[in-house]
N, C-alpha and C positions, 0 to 999 in steps of 0.2 A: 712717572714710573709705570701706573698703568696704560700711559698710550704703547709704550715699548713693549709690553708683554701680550700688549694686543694686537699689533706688527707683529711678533716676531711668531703668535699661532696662527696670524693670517698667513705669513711666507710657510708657514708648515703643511697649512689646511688645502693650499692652491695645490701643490704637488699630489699630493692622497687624489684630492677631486681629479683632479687629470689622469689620474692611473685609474681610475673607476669608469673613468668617458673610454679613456680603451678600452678599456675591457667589454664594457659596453657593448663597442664598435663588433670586437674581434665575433663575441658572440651571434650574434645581431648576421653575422655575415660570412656563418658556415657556409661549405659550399652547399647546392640543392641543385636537382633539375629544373629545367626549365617547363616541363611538366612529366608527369607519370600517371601511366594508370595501373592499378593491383588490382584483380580481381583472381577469386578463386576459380581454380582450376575447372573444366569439366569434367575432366577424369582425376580421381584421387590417387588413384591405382599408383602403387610402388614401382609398377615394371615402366610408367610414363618415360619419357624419353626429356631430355635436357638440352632446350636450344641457348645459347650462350653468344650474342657478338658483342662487340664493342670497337671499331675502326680504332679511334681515338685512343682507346688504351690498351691495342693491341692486340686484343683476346683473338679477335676475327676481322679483318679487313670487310666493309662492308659499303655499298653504294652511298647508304647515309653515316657517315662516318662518327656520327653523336651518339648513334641510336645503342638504346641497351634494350637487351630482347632474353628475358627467362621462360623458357615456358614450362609446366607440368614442372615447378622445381618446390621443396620441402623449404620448411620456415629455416631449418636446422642447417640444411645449406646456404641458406642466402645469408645466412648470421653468418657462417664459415669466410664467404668469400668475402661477406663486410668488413670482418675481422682480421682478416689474414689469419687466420689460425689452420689447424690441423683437428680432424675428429677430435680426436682424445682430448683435445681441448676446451669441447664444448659440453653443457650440461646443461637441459634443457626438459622439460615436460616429454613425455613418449608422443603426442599426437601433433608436434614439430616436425618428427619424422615421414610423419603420415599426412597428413591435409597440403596440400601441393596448388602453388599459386602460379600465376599468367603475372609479368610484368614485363610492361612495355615504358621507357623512359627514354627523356633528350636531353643529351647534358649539352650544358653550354661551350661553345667553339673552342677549344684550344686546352680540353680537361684533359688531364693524362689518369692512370689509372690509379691511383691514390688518393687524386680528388673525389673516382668516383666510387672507392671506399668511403669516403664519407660521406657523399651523397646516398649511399646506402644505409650506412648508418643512420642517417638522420630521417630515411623513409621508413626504417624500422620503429622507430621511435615517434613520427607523428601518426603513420598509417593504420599500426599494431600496436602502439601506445605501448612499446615494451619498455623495460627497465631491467640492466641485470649491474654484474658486477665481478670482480674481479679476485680469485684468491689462489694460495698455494695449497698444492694435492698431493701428499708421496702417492707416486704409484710404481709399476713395474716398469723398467724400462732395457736397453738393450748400449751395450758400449761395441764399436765395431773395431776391431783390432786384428794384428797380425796375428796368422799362424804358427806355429809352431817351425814346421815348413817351410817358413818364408813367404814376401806376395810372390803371386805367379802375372800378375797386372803387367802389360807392358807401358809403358811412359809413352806419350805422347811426343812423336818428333817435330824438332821444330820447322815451321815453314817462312818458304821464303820466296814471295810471290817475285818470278823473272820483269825486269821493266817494259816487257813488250807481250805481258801475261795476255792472254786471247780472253777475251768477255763471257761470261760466262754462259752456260747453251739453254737457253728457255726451255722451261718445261712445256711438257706438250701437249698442246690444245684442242681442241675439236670436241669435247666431248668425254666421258667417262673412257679411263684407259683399263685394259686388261692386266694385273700384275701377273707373273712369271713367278714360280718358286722357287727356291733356292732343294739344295740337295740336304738340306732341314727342314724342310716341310715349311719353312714361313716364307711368306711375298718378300720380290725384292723389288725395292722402290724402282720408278724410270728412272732414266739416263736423267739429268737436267732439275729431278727433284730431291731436296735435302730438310729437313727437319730439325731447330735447334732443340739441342739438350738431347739428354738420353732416349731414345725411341722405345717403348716397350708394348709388344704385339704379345693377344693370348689370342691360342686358339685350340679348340679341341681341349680344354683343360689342361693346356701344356702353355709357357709361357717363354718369351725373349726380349730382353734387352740388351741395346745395342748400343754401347755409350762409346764419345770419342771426346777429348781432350777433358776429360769429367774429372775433378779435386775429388777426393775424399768424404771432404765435408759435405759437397753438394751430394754426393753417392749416399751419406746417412742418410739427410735430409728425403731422401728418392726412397730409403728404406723404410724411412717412418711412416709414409707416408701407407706402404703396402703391408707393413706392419700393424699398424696404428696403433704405435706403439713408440716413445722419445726414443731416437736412437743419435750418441753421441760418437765423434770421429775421434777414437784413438790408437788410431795406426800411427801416427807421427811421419806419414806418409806427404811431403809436400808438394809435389809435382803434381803433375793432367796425366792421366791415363788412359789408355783407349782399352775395352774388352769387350767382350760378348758373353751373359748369363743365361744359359738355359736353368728352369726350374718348373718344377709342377704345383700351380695354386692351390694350397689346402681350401680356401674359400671363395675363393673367385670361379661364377660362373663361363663353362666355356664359351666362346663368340662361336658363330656358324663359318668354317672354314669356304675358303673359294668353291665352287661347284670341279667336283672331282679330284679335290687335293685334302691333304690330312694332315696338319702338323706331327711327325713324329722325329724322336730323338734319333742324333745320326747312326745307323750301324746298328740300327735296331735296340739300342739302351733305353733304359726308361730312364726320366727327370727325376734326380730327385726333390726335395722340400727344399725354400729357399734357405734356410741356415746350412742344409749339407752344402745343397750349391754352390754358396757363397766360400766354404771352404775350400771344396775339389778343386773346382774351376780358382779362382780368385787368390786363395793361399791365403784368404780372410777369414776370422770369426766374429760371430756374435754371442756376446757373453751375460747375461740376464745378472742385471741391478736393480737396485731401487734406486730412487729421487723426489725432489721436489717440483712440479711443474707448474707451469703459470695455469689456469683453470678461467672461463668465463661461465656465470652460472646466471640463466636466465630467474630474472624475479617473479615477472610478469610480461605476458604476451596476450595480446588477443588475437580470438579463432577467424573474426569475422572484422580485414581491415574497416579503415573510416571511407566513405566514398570518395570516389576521384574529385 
């Protein structure tokens, strides 16, 4: 009797130990760079500038296609982009915002950019010896919906490339090009250059977005973002849309317009704030909620990484 009750905890005990050896494994063999170096910034300063490539994961096509390049960037953003999250999502000490780091990393061949979300993650965590953690926060948010009105959006037509479609015209080379204004005051891109996703140019304190085949949802998501502030799609709107938004940034500083050109509204109107905008133009509002949102709250960071 007891050899059979001692089989039958040995056939119990082999399976546990094998789920432990994976687990093991899976650990053991997060992704990482192939190396990195962090150092702090030489300049702290808020107004630093922000280099960002990555070939590999698309950010920036670049000669070495592995290479990740931050420079003069905050602890509070490189959590952001580790995270995939949005501002409002983060909560973190005030001097994240301020103390601004140099990293330079090499991911291994073939990382798309999700791996090298966790390759960030996992540089947070041995370099800054951070720790945080995850909880829900009501706050203020915004639901996006129809007007009253009706939308004024046009739907996006469908296309339908001919079989003997002509290749498309290479953007034009040599050197920095001169942009042309439009009779809006903002640049209009060259013949042969196109940009995915919604385009949105500020300048002079006056701002445009130029979206073409854009959902709804992804249009919240584009709001939250300049919001910063959750904004949910209930339009019940299902199609692609193509429009144009002029609005004037309450907080967004102005960019330095071309030499001898000005953004201003057409016809001489002033912009208004993006909630009017969003209705005149658009035949949309935004309607101020409450909610629950996901929150990342850092526990612990250090000011001063571990050496390379």
């Amino acid at each position: 009797m007891r050899k059979v009750i001692r089989a039958a905890i040995l056939r119990v005990s082999l399976p546990v130990l094998a789920c432990c050896g994976v687990y093991g494994q899976s650990a053991s063999a997060q992704p990482a760079f192939e190396v990195a170096s962090v150092k702090r910034a030489v300049s702290s300063a808020s107004s630093g500038g922000v280099i960002v490539s990555f070939g590999a994961a698309g950010l920036r096509r670049t000669s070495d296609p592995g290479r990740v390049d931050y420079r003069s960037i905050s602890l509070s953003s490189l959590v952001i982009e580790a995270y995939d999250i949005k501002r409002y999502q983060f909560s973190g000490p005030s001097w994240m915002d301020s103390e601004r780091f140099d990293i330079v990393a090499k991911a291994p061949p073939g990382a798309d950019r999700e791996q090298v979300r966790l390759m960030l993650q996992n540089l947070l965590a041995e370099r800054f010896k951070m720790t945080l953690h995850r909880e829900r926060k009501e706050m203020p948010m915004y639901s996006l919906a129809v007007a009253r009105s009706g939308p004024k959006i046009r739907e996006s037509a469908e296309e339908s490339a001919p079989k003997d479609a002509a290749a498309p015209e290479a953007p034009p080379s040599g050197g920095p090009q001169r942009l042309t204004m439009g009779k809006d005051g903002f640049p209009i891109l060259p013949s042969g250059v196109s940009v995915p996703g919604p385009m949105t140019i500020m300048m002079n304190g006056r701002a445009r977005m130029q979206a073409s085949k854009e959902t709804m949802q992804d249009f919240a998501n584009i709001l939250s973002g300049q919001l910063n502030r959750p904004v949910v799609d209930e339009t019940a709107l299902k199609g692609k849309y193509d429009f144009m938004l002029y609005w004037s940034p309450d907080n967004a500083g102005p960019m330095a317009p071309a030499p001898g050109a000005a953004a201003s509204p057409p016809d001489g109107e002033t912009y208004p704030d993006l909630a009017a905008a969003i209705q005149q133009q658009l035949g949309l509002r935004l309607e101020v909620k409450k909610g629950a949102v996901d929150i990342l709250v850092i526990d612990r960071a250090e000011k001063v990484p571990t050496e390379n």
